[in-house]
C-alpha positions in Angstrom: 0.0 0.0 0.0 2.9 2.4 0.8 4.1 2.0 -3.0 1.1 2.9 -4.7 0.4 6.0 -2.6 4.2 7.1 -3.6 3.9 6.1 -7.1 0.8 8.3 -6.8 2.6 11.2 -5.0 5.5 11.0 -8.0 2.6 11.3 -10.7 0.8 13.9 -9.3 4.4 15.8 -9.1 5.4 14.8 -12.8 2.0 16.3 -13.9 2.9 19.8 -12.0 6.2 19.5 -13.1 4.7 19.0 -16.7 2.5 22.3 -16.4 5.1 24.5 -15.0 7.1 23.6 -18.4 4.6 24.3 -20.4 3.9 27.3 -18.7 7.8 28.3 -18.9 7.4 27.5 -23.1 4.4 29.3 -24.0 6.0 32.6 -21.6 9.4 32.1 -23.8 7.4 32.0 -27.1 5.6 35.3 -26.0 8.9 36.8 -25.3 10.5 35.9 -27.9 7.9 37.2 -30.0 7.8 40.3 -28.7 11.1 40.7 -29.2 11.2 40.0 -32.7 8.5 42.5 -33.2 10.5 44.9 -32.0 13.6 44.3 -34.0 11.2 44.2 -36.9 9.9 47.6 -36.2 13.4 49.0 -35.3 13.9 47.3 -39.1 11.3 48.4 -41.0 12.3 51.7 -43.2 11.5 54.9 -42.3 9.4 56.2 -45.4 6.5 54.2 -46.9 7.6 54.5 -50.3 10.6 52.2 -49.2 8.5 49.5 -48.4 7.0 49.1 -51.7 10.4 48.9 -53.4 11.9 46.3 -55.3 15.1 44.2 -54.6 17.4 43.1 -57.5 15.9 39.6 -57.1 12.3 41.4 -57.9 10.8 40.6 -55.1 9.3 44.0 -53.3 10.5 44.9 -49.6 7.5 43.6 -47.7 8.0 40.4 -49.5 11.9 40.0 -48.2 11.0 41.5 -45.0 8.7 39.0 -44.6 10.9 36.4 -45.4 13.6 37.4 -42.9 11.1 37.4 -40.2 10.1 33.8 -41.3 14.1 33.0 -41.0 14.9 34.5 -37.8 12.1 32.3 -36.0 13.4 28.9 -37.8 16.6 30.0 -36.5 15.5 30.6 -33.0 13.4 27.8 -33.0 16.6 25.4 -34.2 18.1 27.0 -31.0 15.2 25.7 -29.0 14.3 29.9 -28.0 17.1 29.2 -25.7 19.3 32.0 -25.2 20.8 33.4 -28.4 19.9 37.6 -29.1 16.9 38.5 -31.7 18.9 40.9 -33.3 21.7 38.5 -34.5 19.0 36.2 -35.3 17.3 38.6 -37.6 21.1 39.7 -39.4 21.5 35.9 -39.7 18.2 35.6 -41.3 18.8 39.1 -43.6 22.5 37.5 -44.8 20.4 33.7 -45.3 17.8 35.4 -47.2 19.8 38.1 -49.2 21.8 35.2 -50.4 18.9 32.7 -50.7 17.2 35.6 -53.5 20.8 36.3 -55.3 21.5 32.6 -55.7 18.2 31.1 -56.4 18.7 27.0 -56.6 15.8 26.2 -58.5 14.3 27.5 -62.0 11.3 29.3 -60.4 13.3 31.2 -58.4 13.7 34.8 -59.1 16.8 36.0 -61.8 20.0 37.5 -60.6 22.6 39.6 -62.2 24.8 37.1 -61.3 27.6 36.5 -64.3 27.5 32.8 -66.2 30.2 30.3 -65.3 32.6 29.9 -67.9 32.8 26.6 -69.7 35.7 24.7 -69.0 38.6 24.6 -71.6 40.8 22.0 -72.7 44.4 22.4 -72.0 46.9 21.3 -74.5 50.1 19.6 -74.1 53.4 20.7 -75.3 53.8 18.9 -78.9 50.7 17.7 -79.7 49.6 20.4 -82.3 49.3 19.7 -85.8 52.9 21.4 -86.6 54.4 18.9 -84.1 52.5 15.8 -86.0 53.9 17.1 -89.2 57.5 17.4 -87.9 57.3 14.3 -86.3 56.2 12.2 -89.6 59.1 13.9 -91.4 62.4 13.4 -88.7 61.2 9.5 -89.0 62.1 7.6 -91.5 61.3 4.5 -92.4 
């Protein structure tokens, strides 16, 4: 009988202790939302005109701002919201996106003024020209 009542007691505690985590998560997410809000306010421009603008990549500012915020809370999240400062999360996310829109991967992505790679050329060796050939056929004799 003295088992089950402390197998009990230990439950009821796990539950509590279960609650007070939860608690603790949702009160970090709020937080960390909050600050993120900020940082996106301190980020936004300062004239409304900007905000409409376009970025090389075409997309217009709203778009890539909205894309950063998206990045900063995949990085935090990767991070777990533990420690870590919003405002490297959100230059993190800028640099990842910038570079995301310059270098698009895949076809539908967005053009960039990026120059073509140059095709690879073939190097020759020393004597293996046509001129070579033709000297060569001539110093032997049969």
């Amino acid at each position: 009988m003295a088992e089950k009542l402390t197998l009990k007691k230990l439950s009821g505690e796990l539950e509590q202790l279960r609650t007070q985590m939860q608690e603790l998560e949702a009160r970090l997410e709020r937080n960390f939302e909050a600050r993120l809000e900020n940082a996106l306010a301190a980020a936004k421009p300062a004239t409304p005109a900007a905000a409409t603008a376009t970025t090389p990549a075409g997309i217009d500012t709203e778009q890539r701002q909205r894309l950063i915020t998206e990045e900063a809370y995949l990085i935090a999240e990767r991070r777990g919201f533990q420690g870590g400062d919003p405002a490297q999360d959100w230059a993190e996310a800028e640099r990842q996106v910038d570079y995301k829109l310059m270098h698009p991967s895949d076809p539908g992505q967005p053009a960039t003024d990026s120059p073509k790679p140059r095709k690879a050329r073939a190097v020759k060796k020393p004597g293996t020209g046509k001129k070579t050939a033709a000297k060569t056929a001539r110093s032997v004799k049969p």
